[in-house]
C-alpha positions as CSV (number, residue, x, y, z in Angstrom):
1,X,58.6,171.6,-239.4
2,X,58.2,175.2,-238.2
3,X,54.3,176.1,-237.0
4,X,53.2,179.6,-238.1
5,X,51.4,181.7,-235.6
6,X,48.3,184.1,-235.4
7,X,49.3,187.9,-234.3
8,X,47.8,186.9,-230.9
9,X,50.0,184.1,-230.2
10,X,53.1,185.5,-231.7
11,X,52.7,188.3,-229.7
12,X,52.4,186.2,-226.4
13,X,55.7,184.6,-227.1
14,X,57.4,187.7,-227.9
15,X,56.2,188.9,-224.4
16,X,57.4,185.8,-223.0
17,X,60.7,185.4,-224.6
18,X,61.7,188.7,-224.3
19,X,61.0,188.7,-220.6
20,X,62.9,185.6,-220.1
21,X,65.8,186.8,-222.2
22,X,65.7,190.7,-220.3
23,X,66.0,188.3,-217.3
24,X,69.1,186.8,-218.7
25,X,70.4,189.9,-219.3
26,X,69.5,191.8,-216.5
27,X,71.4,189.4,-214.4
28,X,74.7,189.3,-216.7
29,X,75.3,193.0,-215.7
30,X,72.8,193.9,-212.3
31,X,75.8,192.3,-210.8
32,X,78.4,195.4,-212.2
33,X,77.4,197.9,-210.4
34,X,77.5,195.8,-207.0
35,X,81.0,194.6,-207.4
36,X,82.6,197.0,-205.2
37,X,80.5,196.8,-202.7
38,X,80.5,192.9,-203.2
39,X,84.1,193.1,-203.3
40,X,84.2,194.9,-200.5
41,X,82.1,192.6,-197.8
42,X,83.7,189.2,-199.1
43,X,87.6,191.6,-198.7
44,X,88.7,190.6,-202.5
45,X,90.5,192.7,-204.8
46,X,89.2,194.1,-208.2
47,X,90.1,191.4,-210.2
48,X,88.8,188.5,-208.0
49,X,85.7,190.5,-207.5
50,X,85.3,190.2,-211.6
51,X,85.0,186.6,-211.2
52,X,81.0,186.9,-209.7
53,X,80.1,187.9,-213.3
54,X,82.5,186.1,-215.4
55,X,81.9,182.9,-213.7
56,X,78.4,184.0,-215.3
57,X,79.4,184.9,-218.5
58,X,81.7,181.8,-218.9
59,X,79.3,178.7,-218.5
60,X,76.8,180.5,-220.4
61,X,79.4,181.1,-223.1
62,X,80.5,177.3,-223.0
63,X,76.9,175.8,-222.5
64,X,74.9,177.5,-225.4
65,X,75.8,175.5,-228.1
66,X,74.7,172.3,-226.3
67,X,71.8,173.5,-225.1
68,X,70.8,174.5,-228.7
69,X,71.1,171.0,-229.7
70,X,69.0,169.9,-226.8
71,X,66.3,172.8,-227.9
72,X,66.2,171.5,-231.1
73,X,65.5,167.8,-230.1
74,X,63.0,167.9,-227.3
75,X,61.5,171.6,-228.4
76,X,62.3,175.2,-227.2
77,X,59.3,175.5,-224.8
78,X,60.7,173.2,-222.2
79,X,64.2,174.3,-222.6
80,X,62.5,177.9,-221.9
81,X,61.1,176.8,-219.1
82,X,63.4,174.7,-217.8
83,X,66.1,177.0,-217.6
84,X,63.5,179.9,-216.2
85,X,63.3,177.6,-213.1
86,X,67.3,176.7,-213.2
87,X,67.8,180.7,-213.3
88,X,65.4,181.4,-210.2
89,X,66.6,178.1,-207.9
90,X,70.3,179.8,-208.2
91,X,68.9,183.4,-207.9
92,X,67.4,182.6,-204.7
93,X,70.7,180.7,-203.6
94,X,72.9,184.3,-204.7
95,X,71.2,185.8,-202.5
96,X,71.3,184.1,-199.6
97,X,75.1,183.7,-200.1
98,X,77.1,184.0,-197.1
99,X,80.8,183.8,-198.6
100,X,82.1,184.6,-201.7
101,X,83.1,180.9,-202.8
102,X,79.4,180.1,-202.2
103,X,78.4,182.9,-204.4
104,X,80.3,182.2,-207.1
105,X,78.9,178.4,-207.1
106,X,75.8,179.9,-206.8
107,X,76.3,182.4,-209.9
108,X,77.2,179.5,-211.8
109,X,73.9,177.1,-211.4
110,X,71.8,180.5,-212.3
111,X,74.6,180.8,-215.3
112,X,73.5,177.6,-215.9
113,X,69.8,177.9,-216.1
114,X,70.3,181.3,-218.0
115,X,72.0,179.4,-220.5
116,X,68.9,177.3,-221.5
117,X,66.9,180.6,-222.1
118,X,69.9,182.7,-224.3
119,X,69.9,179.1,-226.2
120,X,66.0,178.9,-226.8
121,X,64.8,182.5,-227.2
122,X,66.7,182.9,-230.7
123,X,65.0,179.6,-231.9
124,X,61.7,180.2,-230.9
125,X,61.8,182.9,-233.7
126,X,63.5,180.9,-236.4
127,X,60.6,178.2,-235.9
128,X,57.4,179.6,-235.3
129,X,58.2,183.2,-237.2
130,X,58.2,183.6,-240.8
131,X,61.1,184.8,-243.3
132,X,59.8,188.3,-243.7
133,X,59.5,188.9,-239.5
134,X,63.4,187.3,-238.2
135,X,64.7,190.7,-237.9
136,X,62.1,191.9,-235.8
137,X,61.5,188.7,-234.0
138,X,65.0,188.5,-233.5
139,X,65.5,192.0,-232.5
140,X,62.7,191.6,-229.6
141,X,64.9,188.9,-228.1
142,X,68.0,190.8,-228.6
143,X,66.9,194.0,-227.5
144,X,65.3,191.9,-224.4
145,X,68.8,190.7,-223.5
146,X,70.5,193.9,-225.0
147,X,68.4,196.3,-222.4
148,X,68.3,194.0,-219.3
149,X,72.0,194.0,-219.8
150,X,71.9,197.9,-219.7
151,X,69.7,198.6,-217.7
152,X,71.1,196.4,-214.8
153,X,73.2,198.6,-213.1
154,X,70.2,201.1,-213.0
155,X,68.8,198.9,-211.0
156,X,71.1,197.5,-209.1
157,X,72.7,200.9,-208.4
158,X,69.5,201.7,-206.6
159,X,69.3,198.3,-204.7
160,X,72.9,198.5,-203.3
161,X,72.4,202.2,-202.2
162,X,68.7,201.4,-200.5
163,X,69.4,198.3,-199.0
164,X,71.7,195.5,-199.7
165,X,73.5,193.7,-203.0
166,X,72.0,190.8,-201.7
167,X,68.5,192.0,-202.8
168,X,69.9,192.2,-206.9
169,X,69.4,188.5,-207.0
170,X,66.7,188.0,-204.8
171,X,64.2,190.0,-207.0
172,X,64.7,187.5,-209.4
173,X,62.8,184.9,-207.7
174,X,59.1,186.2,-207.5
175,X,59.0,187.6,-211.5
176,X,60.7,183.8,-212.2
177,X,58.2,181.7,-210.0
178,X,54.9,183.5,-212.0
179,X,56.7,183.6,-215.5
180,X,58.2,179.9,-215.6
181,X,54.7,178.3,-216.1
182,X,53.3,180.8,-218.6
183,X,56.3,179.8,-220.7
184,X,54.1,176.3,-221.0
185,X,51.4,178.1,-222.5
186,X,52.7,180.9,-224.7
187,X,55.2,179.3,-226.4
188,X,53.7,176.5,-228.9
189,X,54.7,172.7,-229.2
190,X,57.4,172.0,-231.6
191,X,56.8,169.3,-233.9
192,X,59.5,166.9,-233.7
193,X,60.8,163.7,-235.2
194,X,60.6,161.1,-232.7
195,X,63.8,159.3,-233.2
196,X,66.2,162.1,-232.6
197,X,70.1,161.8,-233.2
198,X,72.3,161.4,-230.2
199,X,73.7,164.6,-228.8
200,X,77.5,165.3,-228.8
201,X,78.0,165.5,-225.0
202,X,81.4,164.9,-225.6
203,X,82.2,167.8,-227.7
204,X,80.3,170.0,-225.4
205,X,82.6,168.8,-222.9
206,X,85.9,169.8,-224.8
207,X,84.3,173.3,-225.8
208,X,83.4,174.2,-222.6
209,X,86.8,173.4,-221.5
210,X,88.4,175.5,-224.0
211,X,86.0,178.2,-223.4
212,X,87.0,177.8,-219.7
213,X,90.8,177.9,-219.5
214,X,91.0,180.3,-222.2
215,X,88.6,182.5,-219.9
216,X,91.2,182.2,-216.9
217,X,94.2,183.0,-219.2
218,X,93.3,186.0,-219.8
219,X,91.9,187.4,-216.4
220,X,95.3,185.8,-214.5
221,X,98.0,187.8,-216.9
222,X,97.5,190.2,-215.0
223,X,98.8,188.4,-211.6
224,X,102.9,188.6,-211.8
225,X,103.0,185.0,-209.9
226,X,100.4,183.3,-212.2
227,X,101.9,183.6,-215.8
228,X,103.1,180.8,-216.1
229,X,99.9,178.9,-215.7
230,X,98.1,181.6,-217.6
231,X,100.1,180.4,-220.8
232,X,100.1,176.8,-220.1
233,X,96.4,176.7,-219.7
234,X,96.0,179.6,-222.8
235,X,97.8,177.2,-224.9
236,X,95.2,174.5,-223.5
237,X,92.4,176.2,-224.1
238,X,93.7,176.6,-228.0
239,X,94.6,172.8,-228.6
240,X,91.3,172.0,-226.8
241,X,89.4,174.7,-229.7
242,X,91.5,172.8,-232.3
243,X,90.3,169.3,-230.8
244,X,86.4,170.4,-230.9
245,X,86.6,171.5,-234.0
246,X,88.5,167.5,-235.7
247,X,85.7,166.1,-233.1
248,X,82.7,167.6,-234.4
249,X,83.7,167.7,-238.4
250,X,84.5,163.5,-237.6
251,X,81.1,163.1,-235.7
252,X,78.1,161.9,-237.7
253,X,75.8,164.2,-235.4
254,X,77.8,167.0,-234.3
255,X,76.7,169.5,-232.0
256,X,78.1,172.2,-234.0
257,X,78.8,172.4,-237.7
258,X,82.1,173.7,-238.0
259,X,81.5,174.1,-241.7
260,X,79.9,177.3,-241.0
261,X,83.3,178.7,-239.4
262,X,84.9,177.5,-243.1
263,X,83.0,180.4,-244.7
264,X,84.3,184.2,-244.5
265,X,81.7,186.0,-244.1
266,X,80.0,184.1,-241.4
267,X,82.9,184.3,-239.6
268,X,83.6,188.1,-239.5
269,X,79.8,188.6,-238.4
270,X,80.6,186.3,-235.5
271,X,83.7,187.9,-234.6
272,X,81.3,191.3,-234.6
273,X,79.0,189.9,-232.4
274,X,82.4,188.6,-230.0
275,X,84.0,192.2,-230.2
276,X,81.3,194.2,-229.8
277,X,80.1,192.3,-226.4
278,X,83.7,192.4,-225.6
279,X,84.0,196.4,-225.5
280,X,80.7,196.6,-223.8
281,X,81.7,194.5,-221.3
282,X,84.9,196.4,-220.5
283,X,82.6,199.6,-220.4
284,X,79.9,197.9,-217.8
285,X,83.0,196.3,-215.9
286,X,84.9,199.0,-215.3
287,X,83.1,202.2,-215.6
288,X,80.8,201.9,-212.1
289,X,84.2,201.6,-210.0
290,X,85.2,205.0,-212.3
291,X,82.3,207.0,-211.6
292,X,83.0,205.7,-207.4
293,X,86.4,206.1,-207.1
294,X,87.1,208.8,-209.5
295,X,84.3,210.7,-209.7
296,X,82.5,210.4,-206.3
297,X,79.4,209.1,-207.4
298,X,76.6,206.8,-205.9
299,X,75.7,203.4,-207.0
300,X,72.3,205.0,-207.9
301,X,73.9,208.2,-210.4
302,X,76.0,205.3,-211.8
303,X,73.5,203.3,-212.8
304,X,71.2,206.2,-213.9
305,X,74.3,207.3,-216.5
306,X,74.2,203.8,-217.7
307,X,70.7,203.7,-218.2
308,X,70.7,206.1,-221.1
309,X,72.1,204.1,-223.5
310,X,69.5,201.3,-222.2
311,X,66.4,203.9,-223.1
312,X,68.3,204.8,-226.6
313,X,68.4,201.2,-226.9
314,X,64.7,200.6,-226.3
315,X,63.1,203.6,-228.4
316,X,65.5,202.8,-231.5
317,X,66.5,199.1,-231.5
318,X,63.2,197.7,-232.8
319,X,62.8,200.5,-235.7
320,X,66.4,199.7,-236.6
321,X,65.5,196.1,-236.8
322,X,62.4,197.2,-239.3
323,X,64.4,199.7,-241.2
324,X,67.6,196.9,-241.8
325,X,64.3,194.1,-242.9
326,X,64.0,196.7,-245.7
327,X,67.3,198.2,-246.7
328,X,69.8,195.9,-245.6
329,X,71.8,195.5,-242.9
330,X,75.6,196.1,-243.2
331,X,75.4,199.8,-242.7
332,X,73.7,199.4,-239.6
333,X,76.5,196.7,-238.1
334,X,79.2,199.6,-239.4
335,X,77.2,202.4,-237.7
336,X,77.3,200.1,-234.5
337,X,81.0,199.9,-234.8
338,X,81.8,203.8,-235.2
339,X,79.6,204.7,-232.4
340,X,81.6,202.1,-230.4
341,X,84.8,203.4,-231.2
342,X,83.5,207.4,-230.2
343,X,82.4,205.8,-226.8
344,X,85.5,204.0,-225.9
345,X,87.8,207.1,-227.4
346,X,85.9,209.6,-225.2
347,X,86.3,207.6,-221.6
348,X,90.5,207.3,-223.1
349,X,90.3,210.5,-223.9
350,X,88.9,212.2,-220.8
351,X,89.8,210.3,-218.0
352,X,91.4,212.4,-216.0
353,X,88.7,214.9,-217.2
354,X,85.6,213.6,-216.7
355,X,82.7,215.3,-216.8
356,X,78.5,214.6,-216.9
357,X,78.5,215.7,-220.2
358,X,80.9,213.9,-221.9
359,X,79.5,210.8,-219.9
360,X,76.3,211.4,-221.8
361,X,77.7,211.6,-224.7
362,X,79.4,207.9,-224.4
363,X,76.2,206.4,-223.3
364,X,74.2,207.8,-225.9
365,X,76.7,206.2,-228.1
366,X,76.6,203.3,-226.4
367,X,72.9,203.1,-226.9
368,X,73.2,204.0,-230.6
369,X,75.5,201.3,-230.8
370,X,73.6,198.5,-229.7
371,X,70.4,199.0,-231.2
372,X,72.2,198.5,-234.3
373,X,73.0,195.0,-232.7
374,X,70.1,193.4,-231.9
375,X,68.1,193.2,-235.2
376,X,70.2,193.8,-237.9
377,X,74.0,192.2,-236.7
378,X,71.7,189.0,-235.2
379,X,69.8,188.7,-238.2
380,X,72.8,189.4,-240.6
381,X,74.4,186.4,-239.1
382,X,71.8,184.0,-239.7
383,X,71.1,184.9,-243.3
384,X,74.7,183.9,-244.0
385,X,74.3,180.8,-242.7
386,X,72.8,179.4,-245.3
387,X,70.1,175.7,-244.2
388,X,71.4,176.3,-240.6
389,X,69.1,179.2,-239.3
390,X,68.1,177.5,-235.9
391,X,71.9,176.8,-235.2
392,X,72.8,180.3,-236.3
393,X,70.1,181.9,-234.3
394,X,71.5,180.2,-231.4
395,X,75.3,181.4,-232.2
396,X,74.3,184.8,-231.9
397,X,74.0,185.0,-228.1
398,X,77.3,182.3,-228.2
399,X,78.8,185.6,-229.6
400,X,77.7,187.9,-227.3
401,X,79.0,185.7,-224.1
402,X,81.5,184.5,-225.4
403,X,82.9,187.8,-226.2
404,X,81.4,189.2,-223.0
405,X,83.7,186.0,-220.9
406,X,86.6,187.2,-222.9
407,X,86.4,191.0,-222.8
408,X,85.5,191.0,-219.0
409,X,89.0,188.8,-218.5
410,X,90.7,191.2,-220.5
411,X,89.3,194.2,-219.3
412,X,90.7,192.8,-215.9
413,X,93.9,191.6,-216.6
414,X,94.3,195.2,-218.7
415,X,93.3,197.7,-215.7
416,X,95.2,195.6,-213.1
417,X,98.4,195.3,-215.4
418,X,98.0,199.1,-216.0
419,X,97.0,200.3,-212.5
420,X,99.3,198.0,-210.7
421,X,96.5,196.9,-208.3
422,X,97.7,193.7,-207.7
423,X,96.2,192.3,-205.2
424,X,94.7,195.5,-203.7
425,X,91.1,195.1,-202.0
426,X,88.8,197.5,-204.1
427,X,88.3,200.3,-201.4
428,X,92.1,200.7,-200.8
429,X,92.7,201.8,-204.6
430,X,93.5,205.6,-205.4
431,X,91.6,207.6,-208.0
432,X,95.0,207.9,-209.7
433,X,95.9,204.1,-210.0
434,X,92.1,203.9,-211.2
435,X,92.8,206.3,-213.8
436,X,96.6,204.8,-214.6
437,X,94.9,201.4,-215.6
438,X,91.1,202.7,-217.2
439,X,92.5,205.0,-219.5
440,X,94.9,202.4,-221.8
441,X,92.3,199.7,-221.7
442,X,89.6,202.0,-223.0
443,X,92.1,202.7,-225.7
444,X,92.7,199.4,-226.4
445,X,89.0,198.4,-226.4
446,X,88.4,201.1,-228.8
447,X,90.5,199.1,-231.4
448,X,88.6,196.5,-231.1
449,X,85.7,198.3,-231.6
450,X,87.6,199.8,-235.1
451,X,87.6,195.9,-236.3
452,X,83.8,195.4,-236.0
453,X,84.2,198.8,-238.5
454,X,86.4,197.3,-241.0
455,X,84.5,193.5,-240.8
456,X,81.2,194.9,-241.3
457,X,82.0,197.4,-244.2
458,X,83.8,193.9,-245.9
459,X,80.9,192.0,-245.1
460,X,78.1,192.5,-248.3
461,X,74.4,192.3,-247.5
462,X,73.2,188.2,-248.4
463,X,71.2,188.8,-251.8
């Protein structure tokens, strides 16, 4: 049973969950801008370097569902805070990395710990927040996530050029220690039954598998000596999706219902949420090494570019989110779509012509684009999901990472296939290769973006 909140204490745990969910995101892109320099101190190539934040990206993808289930047994506030503490422990660890296998093993006990929190924050506004406020509670812990995401390599482009990458992670570990215990406090008690069901760990097991090898797949296509492994673990990853899915529909208490994936239009909003983290993530990959190599800028003027479509994100996401509560929402998740495809078909477009103004126009599409996300795509999703809002709540962040996991592989295996950079370290790559392999995966990211289009205008509003 859901507990209803004054304004005072629904206001606290907005603060609170969108702080802890800006954290989450914050740290799934800070790391962006800092790959070449990363990449450049451990002496790894572009596409290994992509492995600090897909490692990230992956086990949160392939540990949200479960820890969903787990939120909904023992109660979102100590999944909150349990996974605030998780985060900073592995934030302090990042930092004091001193090789890049520790790093990564590092990345992915804060992964880990994020994971709680991207599970959590969703739910804590499908049980303590009314019908007639989802779409802006959900849109204050999407747009949390949505602008920590984007405004990471703001950040961290001023960090890497004023002292050292290390310092990205390390900041994390002061706001964590003072926020993990107000979580106690601001977010109510759930009321639970005490005899809970057993939890699935098996099937989280096989999912996270899947999610896993499919993950590496796609980022090792790109490596001439590794595709033969890359389709024997692809086609691994699929039968491993297919075995999940017999598991949990034979389980009396599955962790996920696959029912919901039997309906249409539940489905095509999920795949929305996958694509569109998918093309942003091939936009925050791959665009700080662009402005670097190609265009001679600093870590800081990169991050400073990608921080417009973080401030368009802030001023209009939560008015969006309002606006869709009372009109409906599909013509928001089409608009989010277009403005997608005009980003991504500007960087094809003018690679090898790149200017400041052009790059202003693609953030402030960029911007556009995901403040038609947060409220109105999240909330659209769980109002097709008929009984199931906590689970759906829950999915929408599994569709942001796990399309975030994929398009980061792809984006990788794309620019590497296309730039021939094999195996190159990161400050040995010419502005010209850059430009060979950026171009066609923007274009092919832009189609992508053209499906979220065509799925969304399909898609009618839930009467």
């Amino acid at each position: 049973m859901s507990l209803m909140l004054d304004r005072k204490h629904t206001t606290m745990m907005l603060l609170v969950v969108f702080f802890a969910t800006f954290m989450d995101g914050l740290d799934g892109s800070i790391v962006t801008v800092a790959l070449p320099d990363i990449g450049a101190d451990f002496g790894v190539d572009t596409a290994t370097a992509s492995w600090t934040t897909i490692i990230y990206m992956m086990i949160l993808a392939g540990t949200l569902v479960l820890f969903a289930r787990i939120a909904a047994d023992t109660g979102v506030r100590k999944v909150m805070a349990a996974g605030l503490s998780i985060f900073t422990i592995g934030s302090l660890a990042c930092g004091l990395a001193s090789s890049y296998e520790i790093l990564i093993a590092a990345r992915a006990v804060q992964a880990v710990g994020a994971g709680m929190m991207a599970a959590a924050g969703p739910m804590c506004c499908t049980e303590h927040l009314p019908p007639q406020k989802l779409g802006f509670g959900l849109s204050v812990v999407t747009i949390g996530a949505s602008l920590g995401f984007a405004i990471g390599p703001a950040i961290g482009g001023i960090i890497v050029d004023y002292t050292t990458w290390h310092w990205i992670f390390l900041i994390n570990v002061p706001l964590g220690a003072v926020v993990a215990p107000i979580i106690l406090k601001a977010i109510p008690a759930s009321r639970k039954e005490a005899d809970n069901p057993p939890i699935d760990y098996r099937g989280a097991a096989v999912l996270f598998a899947a999610i896993a090898l499919i993950t590496f797949a796609v980022e090792t296509l790109s490596y001439s000596g590794q595709r033969l492994m890359s389709a024997v673990t692809g086609i691994a990853g699929i039968a491993l999706l297919v075995l999940f899915a017999r598991l949990e529909g034979a389980t009396e208490h599955p962790l996920l219902k696959v029912s919901l994936f039997r309906r249409f239009d539940f489905v095509s909003i999920f795949i929305c949420l996958m694509l569109v983290n998918m093309t942003f993530m091939g936009i925050l990959y791959l665009f700080p090494f662009f402005g670097e190599i190609c265009m001679g800028m600093s870590s800081t003027e990169v991050g400073a570019y990608m921080f417009i479509s973080a401030l368009i994100t802030a001023i209009l996401g939560m008015p969006f989110a309002k606006w869709s509560d009372r009109v409906g929402r599909k013509w928001f998740c089409v608009a989010s779509g277009l403005f997608l495809v005009i980003a991504l078909v500007l960087l094809a477009a003018f690679t090898e012509n790149m200017n400041r103004a052009i790059l202003l126009a693609v953030m402030s599409a960029m911007g556009i684009s995901w403040a038609c996300v947060g409220g109105p795509m999240a909330s659209r999703l769980v109002e097709h999901a008929g009984d199931e809002r906590d689970m759906a709540s829950s999915l929408t962040n599994e569709g942001y990472y796990t399309g975030g996991t994929i398009g980061l592989a792809l984006c990788a295996m794309l620019f590497t296939v296309f730039s021939k950079t094999d195996g190159i370290d990161i400050q040995d790559v010419s502005a010209s290769a850059f430009e060979n392999g950026f171009a066609p995966a923007m274009a092919i990211m832009a189609v992508l973006a053209l499906v979220v289009v065509i799925l969304s205008a399909v898609v009618k509003d839930d009467e």
